[in-house]
N, C-alpha and C positions, 0 to 999 in steps of 0.2 A: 487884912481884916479876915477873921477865922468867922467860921461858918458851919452847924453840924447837921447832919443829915440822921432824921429818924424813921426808917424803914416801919410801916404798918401793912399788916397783912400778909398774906400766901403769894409769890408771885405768878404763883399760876394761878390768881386766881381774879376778878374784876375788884375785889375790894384792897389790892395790893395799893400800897399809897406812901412816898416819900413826905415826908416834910422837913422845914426847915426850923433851924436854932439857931439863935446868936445870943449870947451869956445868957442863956439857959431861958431864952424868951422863945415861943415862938413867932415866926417872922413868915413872911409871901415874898419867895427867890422873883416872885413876877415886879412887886412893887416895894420891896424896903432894900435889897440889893443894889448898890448906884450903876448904874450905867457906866460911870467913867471911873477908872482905877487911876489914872493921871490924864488927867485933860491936856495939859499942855502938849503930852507926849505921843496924844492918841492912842493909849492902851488903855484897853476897857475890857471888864469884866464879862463872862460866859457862865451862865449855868447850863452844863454838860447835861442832857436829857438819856440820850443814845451813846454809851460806847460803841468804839470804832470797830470792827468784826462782830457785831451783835445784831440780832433779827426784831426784837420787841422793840413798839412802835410805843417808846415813852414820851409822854408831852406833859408838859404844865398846864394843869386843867388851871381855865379862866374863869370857869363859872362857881368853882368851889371855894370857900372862905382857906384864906390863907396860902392859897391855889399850890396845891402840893401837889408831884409829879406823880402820873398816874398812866397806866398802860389801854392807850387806846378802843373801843370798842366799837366791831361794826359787826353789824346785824346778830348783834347778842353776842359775840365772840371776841375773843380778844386777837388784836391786830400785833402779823406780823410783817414784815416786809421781806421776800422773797430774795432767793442767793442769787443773782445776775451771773453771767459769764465773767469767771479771773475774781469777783467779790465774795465774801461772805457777808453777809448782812449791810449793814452803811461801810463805807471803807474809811472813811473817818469820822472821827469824834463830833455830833453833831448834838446841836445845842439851842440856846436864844439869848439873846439881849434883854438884862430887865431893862424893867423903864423905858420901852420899847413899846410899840404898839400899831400894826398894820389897819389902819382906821376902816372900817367896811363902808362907809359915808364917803367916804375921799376919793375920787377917780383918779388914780395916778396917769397925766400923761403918757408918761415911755411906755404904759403897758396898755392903757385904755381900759384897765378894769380895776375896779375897787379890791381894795385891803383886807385879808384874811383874817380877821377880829384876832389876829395872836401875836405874841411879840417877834419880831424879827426875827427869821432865821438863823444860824451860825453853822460853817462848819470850819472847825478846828481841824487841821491835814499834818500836826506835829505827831511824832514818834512814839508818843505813851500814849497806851490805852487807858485814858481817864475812866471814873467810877461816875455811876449815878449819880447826881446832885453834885458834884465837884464843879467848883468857882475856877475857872480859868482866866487870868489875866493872855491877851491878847493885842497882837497887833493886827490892822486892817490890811490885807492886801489888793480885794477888788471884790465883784460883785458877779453872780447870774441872776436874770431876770425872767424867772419860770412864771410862768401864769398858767397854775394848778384848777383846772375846773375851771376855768373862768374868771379865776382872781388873782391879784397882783401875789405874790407869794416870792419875795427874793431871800435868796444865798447869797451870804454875805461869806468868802471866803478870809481866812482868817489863819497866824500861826501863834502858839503860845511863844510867848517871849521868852520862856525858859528853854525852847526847844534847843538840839544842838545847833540845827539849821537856822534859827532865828535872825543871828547875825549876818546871815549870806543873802535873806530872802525877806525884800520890802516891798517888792512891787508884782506881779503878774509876770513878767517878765524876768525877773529874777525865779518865782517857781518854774518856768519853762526850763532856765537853762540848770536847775537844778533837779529839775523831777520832769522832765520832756513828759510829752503826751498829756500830763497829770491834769489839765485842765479841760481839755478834751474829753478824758475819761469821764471826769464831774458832768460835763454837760452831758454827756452821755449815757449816765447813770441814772440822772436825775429824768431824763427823757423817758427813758424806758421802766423805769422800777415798779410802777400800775401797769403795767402790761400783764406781766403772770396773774394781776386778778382781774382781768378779762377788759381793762381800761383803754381808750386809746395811750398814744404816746403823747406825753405832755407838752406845751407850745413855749416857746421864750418870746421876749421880746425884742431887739437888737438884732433880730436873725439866728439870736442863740451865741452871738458875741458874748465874752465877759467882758464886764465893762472895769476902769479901773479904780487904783484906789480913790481917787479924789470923788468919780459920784457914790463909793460906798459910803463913802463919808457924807459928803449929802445927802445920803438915804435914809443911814443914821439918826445922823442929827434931825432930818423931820419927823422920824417915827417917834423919837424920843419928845419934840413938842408935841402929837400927837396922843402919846401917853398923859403927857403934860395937863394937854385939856380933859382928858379923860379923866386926868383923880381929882382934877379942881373944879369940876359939874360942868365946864366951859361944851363938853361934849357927854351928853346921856349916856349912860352905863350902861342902859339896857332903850333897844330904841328897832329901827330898822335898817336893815343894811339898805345900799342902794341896789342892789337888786331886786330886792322886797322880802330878803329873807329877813326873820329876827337875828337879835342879838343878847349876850347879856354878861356882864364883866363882873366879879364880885372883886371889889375894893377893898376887902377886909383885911387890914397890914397892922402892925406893931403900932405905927402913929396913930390910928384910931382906936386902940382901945383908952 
C-alpha cells in the first residue's frame, strides 16, 4: 500500500507541516493507515516521525484535522532533542503505530500511570535511515516501559522486515547476540535524553527491564482497542485525563468525509 507525503511549510519554521496522500486523497497516518500490514504474520505498519541521526522532535499532531506531522513546540520554540554521549540525535528510526492510542483515562497496571493521549511509540533499530512520513512494515521484537512525566509512554522496539538483519533477529535476545549492549543503550538513552533540558532522569517500569515480544504484542493489541473505542465515541475524543489534565483528539480521516 503506497502512501505520499506532502511537506508544507519552512522547516525552520512552527508552521512546517507533513501530510498525508493515498490516490491523490488526503488521509490522517494516525487513523486511515492500518495497524496491521499482515495480521497473521505479526508485521505491522510504522509511520517514521524522527530519522535515525536527526535532532527535530517530530510527532503526529492529534489535535489537528487529518493529524499531519509536525515539529514540536515548547515554550514558543521549536523542540530539539539534544546529542547524548556516542549519539547524534535519536539513534534510531523512531516513529508510531496508527490505529494506536495510549488512552489518558486507562491506568495501565505495569506502570501505575495513565496513557499519554498519543499513539504508541516505535523505534525501528534497522540499517536505513528512513525519511519523514515513510510507512515502514515491521516486525515486533519487545518492549520498554518509560513512564515519561508521570505517564505510561512505552517503546515498543521493533526491525523492518526488509532489514539485512531481519532474518537473524525475532526476539530481544537475538538483538543482544547480534548488536550487544544495544538494548542497554536504549534504555539508557531514553533515561537520560531530558536531562540536557534541565529535566530529571526518566523512570521505567519493570526496574527498566525490556520486556519481551509476547507483552509488546499485548500492548499493541490494547492500544489498538483503545483507538478502537476512540473513533467509535465508545470513548470521548475530547474529555479529561485521569490526572485531571484535558484532552482532545481530532478524528478527521478520509472515512468521514
Amino acid at each position: 500500500m503506497s502512501y505520499t507525503t506532502k511537506p508544507t511549510g519552512d522547516p525552520s519554521t512552527t508552521d512546517y507541516r507533513v501530510f498525508f496522500e493515498k490516490d491523490g486523497k488526503q488521509i490522517s497516518p494516525f487513523h486511515d493507515i492500518p495497524l496491521h500490514a499482515s495480521k497473521d504474520s505479526h508485521v505491522f505498519n510504522v509511520v517514521i516521525e524522527i530519522p535515525k541521526d536527526t535532532n527535530a522532535k517530530l510527532e503526529i499532531s492529534t489535535k489537528e484535522k487529518f493529524n499531519p506531522i509536525k515539529q514540536d513546540v515548547k515554550n514558543g520554540k521549536l523542540r530539539f532533542v539534544a546529542d547524548l554521549p556516542g549519539h547524534k540525535g535519536y539513534p534510531w528510526n523512531y516513529g508510531a503505530f496508527p490505529q494506536t492510542w495510549e488512552n489518558p483515562t486507562h491506568k495501565e497496571p505495569d506502570t501505575d500511570a495513565f496513557g499519554d493521549n498519543d499513539p504508541l511509540d516505535v523505534c525501528e533499530i534497522g540499517s536505513e535511515k528512513a525519511a519523514v512520513g515513510q510507512v515502514k512494515q515491521v516486525k515486533v521484537l519487545g518492549t520498554l516501559a518509560l513512564i515519561d512525566e508521570g505517564e505510561t509512554d512505552w517503546k515498543i522496539i521493533t526491525i523492518d522486515v526488509h532489514d539485512p538483519l531481519a532474518q537473524k533477529i525475532n526476539t530481544l535476545e537475538d538483538l543482544e547476540r547480534e548488536k550487544p549492549g544495544y538494548v542497554k543503550a536504549m534504555h539508557d538513552w531514553f533515561r537520560d535524553y531530558k536531562i540536557p533540558d534541565g529535566k530529571p532522569p526518566n523512570k521505567f517500569a519493570f526496574n527498566g527491564e525490556a520486556k519481551n515480544k509476547d507483552l509488546a504484542l499485548k500492548v499493541i493489541e490494547e492500544n489498538h482497542k483503545f483507538w478502537q473505542e476512540l473513533t467509535s465515541g465508545k470513548i470521548p475524543s475530547k474529555g479529561t485525563k485521569g490526572n485531571g489534565d484535558k484532552y482532545e483528539i481530532s478524528l478527521q480521516r478520509l472515512s468521514h468525509l
